[in-house]
C-alpha positions as CSV (number, residue, x, y, z in Angstrom):
1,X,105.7,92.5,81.4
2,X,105.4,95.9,82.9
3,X,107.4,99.4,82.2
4,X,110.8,100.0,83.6
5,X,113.6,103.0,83.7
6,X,113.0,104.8,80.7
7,X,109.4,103.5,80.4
8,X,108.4,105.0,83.2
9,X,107.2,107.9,81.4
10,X,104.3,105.9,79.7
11,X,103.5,104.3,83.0
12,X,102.3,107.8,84.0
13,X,99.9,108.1,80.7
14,X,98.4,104.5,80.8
15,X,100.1,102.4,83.9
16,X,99.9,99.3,81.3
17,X,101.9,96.0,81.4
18,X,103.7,95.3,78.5
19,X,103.3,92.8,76.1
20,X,101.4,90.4,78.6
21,X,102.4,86.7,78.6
22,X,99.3,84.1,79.3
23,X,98.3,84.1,82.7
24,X,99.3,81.2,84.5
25,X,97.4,77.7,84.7
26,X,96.1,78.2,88.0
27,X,94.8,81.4,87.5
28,X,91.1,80.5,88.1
29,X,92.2,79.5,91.8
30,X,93.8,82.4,92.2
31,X,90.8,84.8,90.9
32,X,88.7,82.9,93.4
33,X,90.7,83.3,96.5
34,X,91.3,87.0,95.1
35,X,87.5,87.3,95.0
36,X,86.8,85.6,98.4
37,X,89.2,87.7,100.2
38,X,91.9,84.5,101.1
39,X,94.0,86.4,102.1
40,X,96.2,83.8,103.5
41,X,96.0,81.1,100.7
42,X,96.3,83.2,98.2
43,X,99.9,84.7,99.8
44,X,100.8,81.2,100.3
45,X,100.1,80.6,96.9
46,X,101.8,82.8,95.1
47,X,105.1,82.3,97.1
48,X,105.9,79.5,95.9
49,X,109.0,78.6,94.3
50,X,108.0,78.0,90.5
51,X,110.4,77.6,87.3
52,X,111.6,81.1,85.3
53,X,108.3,80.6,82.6
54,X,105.6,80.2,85.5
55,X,107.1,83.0,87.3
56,X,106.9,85.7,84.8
57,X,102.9,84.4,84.0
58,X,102.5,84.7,87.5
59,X,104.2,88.1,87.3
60,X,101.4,89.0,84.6
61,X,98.2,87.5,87.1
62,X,99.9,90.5,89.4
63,X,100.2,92.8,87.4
64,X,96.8,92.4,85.2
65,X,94.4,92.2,88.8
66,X,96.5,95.2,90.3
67,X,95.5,97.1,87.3
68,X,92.1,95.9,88.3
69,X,91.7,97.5,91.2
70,X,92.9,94.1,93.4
71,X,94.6,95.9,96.3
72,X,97.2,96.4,98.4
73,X,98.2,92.6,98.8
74,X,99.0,92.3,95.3
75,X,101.3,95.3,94.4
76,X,103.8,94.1,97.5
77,X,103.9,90.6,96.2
78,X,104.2,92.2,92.8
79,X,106.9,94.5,93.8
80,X,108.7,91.6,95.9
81,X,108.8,89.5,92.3
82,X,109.9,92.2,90.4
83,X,112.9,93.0,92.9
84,X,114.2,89.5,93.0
85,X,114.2,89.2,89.2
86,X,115.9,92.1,88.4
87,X,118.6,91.4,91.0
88,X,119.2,87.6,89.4
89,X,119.4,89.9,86.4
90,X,121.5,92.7,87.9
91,X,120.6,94.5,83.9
92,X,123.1,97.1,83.9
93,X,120.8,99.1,81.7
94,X,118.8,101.3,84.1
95,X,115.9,101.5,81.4
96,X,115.2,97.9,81.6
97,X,115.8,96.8,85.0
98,X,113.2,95.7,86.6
99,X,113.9,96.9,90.3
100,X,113.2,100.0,89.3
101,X,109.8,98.7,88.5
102,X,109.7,96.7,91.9
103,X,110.0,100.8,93.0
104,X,106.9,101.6,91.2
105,X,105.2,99.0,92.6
106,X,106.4,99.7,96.1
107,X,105.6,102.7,95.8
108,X,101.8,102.3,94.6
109,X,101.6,99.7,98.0
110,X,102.4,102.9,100.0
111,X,99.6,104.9,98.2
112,X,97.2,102.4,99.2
113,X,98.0,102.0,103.0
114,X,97.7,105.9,102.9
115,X,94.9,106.4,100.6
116,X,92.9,103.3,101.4
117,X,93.6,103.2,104.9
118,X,91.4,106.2,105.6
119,X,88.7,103.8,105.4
120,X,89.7,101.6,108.3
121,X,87.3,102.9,111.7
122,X,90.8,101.8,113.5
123,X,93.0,104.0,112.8
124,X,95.8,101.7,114.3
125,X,95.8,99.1,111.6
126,X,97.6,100.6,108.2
127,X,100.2,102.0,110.3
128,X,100.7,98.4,111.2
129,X,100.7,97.7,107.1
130,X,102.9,100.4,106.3
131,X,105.8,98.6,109.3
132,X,105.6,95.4,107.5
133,X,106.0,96.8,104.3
134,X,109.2,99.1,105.2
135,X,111.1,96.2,106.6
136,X,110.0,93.8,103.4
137,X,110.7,96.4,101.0
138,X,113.8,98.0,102.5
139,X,116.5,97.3,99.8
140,X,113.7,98.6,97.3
141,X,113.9,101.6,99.0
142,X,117.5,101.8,99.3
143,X,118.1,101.0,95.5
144,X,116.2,103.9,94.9
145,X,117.4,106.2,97.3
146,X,120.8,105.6,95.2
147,X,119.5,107.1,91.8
148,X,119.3,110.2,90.4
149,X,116.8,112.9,90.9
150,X,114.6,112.9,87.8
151,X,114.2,109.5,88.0
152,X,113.0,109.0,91.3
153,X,111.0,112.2,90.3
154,X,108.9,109.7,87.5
155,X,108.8,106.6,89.4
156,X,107.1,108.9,92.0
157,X,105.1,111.0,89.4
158,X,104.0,107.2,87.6
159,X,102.6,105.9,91.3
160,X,100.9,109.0,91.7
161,X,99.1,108.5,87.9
162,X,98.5,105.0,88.5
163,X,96.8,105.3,91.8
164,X,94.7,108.1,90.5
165,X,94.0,105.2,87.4
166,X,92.7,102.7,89.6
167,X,91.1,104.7,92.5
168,X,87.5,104.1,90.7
169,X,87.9,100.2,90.9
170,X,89.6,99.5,94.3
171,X,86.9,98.5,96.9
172,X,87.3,98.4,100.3
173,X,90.4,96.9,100.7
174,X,89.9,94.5,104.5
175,X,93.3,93.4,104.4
176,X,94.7,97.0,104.9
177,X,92.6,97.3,108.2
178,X,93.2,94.2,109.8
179,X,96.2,93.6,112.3
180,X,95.4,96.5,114.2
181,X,94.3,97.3,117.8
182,X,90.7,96.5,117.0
183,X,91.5,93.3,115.6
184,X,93.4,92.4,118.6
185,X,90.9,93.4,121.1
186,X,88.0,90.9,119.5
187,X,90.8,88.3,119.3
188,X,91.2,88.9,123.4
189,X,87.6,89.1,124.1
190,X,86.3,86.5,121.5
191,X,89.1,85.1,119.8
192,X,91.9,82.6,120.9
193,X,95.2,82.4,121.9
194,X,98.4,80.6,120.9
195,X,102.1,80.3,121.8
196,X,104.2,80.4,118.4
197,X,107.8,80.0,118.9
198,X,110.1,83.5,120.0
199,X,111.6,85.1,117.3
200,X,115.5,85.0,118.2
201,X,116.4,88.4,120.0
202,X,113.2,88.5,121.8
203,X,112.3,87.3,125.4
204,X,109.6,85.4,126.8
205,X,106.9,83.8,125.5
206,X,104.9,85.0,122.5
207,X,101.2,84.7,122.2
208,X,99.6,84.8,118.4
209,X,95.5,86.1,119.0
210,X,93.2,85.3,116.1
211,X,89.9,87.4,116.2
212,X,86.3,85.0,116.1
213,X,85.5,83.1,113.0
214,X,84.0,85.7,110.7
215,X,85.4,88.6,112.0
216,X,86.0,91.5,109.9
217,X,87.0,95.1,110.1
218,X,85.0,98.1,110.6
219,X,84.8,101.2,107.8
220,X,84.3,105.0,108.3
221,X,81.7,106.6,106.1
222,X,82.6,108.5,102.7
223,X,82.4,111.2,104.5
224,X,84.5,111.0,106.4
225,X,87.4,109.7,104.4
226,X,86.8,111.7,101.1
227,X,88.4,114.6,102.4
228,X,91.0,112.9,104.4
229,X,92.2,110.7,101.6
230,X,92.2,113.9,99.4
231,X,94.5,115.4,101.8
232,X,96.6,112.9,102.1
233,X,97.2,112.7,97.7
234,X,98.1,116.6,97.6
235,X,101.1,115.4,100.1
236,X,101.7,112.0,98.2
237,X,104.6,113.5,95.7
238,X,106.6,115.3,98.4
239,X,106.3,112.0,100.8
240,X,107.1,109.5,98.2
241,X,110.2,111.1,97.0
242,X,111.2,111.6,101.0
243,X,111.3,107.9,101.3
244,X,114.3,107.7,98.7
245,X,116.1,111.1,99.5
């Protein structure tokens, strides 16, 4: 399983999971949804409801293709694991407690939509990604926000290292730039239209638009993100630890 609390100081030298269980017995299945980009099935997949044992294999699958290079899809569902665990577990000892790790993981989800995000041509799309991932990971951030200084200084120090670790093996990362305006315009133009039920609060009807069959974001060249995404790391420290004053 991965690092937590006082581990975090070895996450920034290797960002390494722990004495890994076996990966679970659908892992195939999930490698090929993981490789074809299933974005959906593959979410569906791993939320199900599973026993403790399956859980923590599954855990591992997360962990071992985020340190991969898998992308931003996998760290939230990694972090959203890791925070439910450690609050069942509510481990009074901050160096084993797994929300803190949930933190980490949040954390390295953030550095993505930033980092990666650069690559989207609409610029409107990881902003969307970064709203989603505020309201799911809110009492991540709050947990944190509690803690002292020095260790929201390393959980924020180990994202930083860990990001840098798997920069050379993330790929374009499509799920980060869909959802945005662009996506939504093809889905007007091209796509179709749905009513899906009003979430309480709201008024009026809501329409769902799903862009053509085989539709797929655009990307900016490499040279144009290189120096954005570079800007954006030399701010990535200060921002982080911002999130959790």
């Amino acid at each position: 399983m991965v690092m937590a609390g006082a581990a975090i100081g070895a996450a920034a030298a290797q960002a390494q999971p722990i004495a890994p269980l076996p990966l679970p017995s659908d892992a195939r299945e999930l490698d090929a949804m993981l490789a074809a980009r299933d974005w959906n099935n593959l979410g569906a997949a791993l939320s199900r409801a599973v026993a403790e044992e399956p859980l923590m294999r599954r855990m591992n699958w997360l962990q071992t293709r985020t340190d991969a290079g898998g992308g931003f899809l996998l760290p939230i569902l990694h972090a959203r694991d890791l925070w439910a665990r450690g609050e069942r577990l509510n481990q009074p000892d901050g160096a084993k407690d797994m929300r803190v790790t949930a933190v980490l993981m949040t954390f390295y989800a953030i550095e993505l939509i930033v980092i990666d995000g650069m690559k989207c041509a609409d610029e409107t799309a990881p902003g969307h990604r970064m709203d989603q991932l505020f309201e799911a990971r809110a009492p991540t951030l709050v947990f944190m926000s509690k803690q002292a200084a020095g260790l929201k200084a390393r959980v924020a120090d180990a994202a930083i290292a860990y990001e840098k670790k798997t920069a050379p093996l993330r790929k374009e990362d499509d799920l980060i730039c869909r959802e945005g305006m662009a996506e939504m315009q093809a889905g007007l133009e091209r796509g179709t239209q749905r009513k899906v039920p009003t979430a309480p609060g709201d008024v009026g009807q809501t329409i769902k638009v799903a862009p053509p069959p085989g539709w797929s974001p655009d990307f900016v060249s490499s040279k144009t993100y290189l120096p954005l995404q570079q800007a954006a790391r030399a701010k990535m420290r200060a921002n982080l630890l911002t999130l959790v004053e």
